[in-house]
Each structure stands twice: as C-alpha cells, then as structure tokens.
C-alpha positions as CSV (number, residue, x, y, z in Angstrom):
1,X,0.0,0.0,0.0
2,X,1.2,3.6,-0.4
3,X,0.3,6.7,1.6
4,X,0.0,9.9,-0.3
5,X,-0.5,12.7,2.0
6,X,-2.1,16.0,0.4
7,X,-1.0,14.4,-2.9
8,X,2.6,15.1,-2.1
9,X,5.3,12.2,-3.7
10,X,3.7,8.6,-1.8
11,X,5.2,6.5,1.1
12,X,5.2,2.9,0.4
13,X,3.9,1.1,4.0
14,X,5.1,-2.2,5.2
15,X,3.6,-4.6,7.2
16,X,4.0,-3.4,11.1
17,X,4.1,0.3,9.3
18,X,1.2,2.5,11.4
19,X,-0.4,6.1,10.1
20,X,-2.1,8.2,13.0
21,X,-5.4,10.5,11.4
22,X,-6.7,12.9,13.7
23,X,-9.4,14.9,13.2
24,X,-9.4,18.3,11.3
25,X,-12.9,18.9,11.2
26,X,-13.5,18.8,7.3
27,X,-14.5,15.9,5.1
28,X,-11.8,14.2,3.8
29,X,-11.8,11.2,1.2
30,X,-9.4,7.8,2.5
31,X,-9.7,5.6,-0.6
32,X,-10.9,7.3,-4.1
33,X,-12.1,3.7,-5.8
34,X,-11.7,4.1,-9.8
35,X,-14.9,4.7,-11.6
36,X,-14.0,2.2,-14.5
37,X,-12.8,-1.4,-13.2
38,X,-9.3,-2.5,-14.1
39,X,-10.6,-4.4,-17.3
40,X,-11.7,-1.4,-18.6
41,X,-8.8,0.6,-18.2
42,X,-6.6,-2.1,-19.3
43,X,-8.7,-2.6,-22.3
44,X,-8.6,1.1,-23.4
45,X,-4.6,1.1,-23.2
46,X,-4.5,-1.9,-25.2
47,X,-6.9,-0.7,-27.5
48,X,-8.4,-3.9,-28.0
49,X,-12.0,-3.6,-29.9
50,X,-10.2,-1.2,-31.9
51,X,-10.0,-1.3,-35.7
C-alpha cells in the first residue's frame, strides 16, 4: 500500500508500518475507488476492440 498525503510524492507502507489521522474537522476522502474497473482501463490502453 502507499500513503500519499495532500497528494505530495507517496510513502510505500510495510507490514507493522502505522499512520495516525486525527481529526481536522472537514471531510476528507481515505480511498478514491476508480470509476472504470481495471478491465476497462486495461482494455482502453490496449486498445483492444479497436480497428
């Protein structure tokens, strides 16, 4: 897994590896889930379907 804070350059995380979140009072979003699955994606780089 890698932690990127503020989207500044990413930390990988090892096993053991703990990340303290405190509060800040605003929303925040933790894990931003793709909104095409990895089939998709992979499918448009490969450009198969594609004449």
């Amino acid at each position: 897994m890698i932690l990127v804070p503020d989207g500044q350059k990413g930390t990988r995380l090892n096993n053991g590896d703990e990340v303290e979140a405190r509060d800040y009072g605003l929303p925040v979003s933790l894990i931003k889930f793709p909104s095409r699955s990895y089939y998709e994606i992979l499918r448009d780089k490969l450009k198969w379907g594609e004449r």
